[in-house]
N, C-alpha and C positions, 0 to 999 in steps of 0.2 A: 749512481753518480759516476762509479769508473774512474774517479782522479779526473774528470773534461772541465770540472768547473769548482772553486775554492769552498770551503765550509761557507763562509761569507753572501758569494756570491747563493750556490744552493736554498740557502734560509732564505733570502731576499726574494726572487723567485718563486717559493713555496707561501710567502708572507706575501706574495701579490697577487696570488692566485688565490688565496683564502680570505685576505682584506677583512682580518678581524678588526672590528672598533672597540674600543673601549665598554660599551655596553654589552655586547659579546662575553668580555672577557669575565666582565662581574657575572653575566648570567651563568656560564660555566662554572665559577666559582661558587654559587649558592647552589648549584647545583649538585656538583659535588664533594665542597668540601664542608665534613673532614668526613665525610662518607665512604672516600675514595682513599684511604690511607691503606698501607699495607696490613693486612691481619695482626694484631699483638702492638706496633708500631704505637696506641694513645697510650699504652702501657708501659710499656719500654721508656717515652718521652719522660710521660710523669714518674716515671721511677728513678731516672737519671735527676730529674730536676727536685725531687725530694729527698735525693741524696748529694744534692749540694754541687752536680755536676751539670756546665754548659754544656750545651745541645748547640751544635754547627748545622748549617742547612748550605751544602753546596748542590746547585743543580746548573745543567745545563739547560734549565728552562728560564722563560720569561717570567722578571719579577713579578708583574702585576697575577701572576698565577700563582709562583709561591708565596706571595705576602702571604693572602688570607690564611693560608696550612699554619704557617710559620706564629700569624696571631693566633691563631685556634689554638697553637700548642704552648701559648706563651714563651714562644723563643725569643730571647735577644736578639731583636733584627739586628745588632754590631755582628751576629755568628752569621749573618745569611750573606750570601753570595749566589748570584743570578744575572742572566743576561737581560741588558736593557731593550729598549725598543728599537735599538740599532742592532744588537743582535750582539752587542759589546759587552763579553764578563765584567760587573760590578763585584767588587771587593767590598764587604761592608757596608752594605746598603740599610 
């Protein structure tokens, strides 16, 4: 990207040229989650949350991709944080 064009503008561009739908994104999702978690990571979650500790989920991806992680690991969706379909950080989604 070089700095020629905004965070904004780049995603939007990439997002037109890939034209995920919404069934896409589910499929991806059953695909691989929670398959695709980092190694130790269902252990570390359920250990924090047996020890009485919130688990935050800040990503710079689209929610409809970290929701399912997020339900798999029984997170309090109030801790997750993720970009909308405009490409817009949601606080507490």
């Amino acid at each position: 990207m070089n700095g020629e064009c905004s965070f904004k503008e780049g995603l939007e561009a990439r997002l037109k040229i890939a034209s995920p739908t919404l069934a896409d994104l589910e499929k991806f999702c059953q695909k691989y989650c929670p398959s695709d978690f980092s190694a130790g990571m269902e252990d570390l979650v359920a250990e924090l949350h047996k020890s009485g500790h919130e688990v935050f989920i800040l990503s710079g991806g689209f929610r409809d991709l970290i929701l399912p992680f997020a339900r798999y690991e029984e997170s309090d969706l109030s801790c997750l944080s993720a970009r909308n379909g405009e490409g817009n950080l949601c606080l507490n989604i």
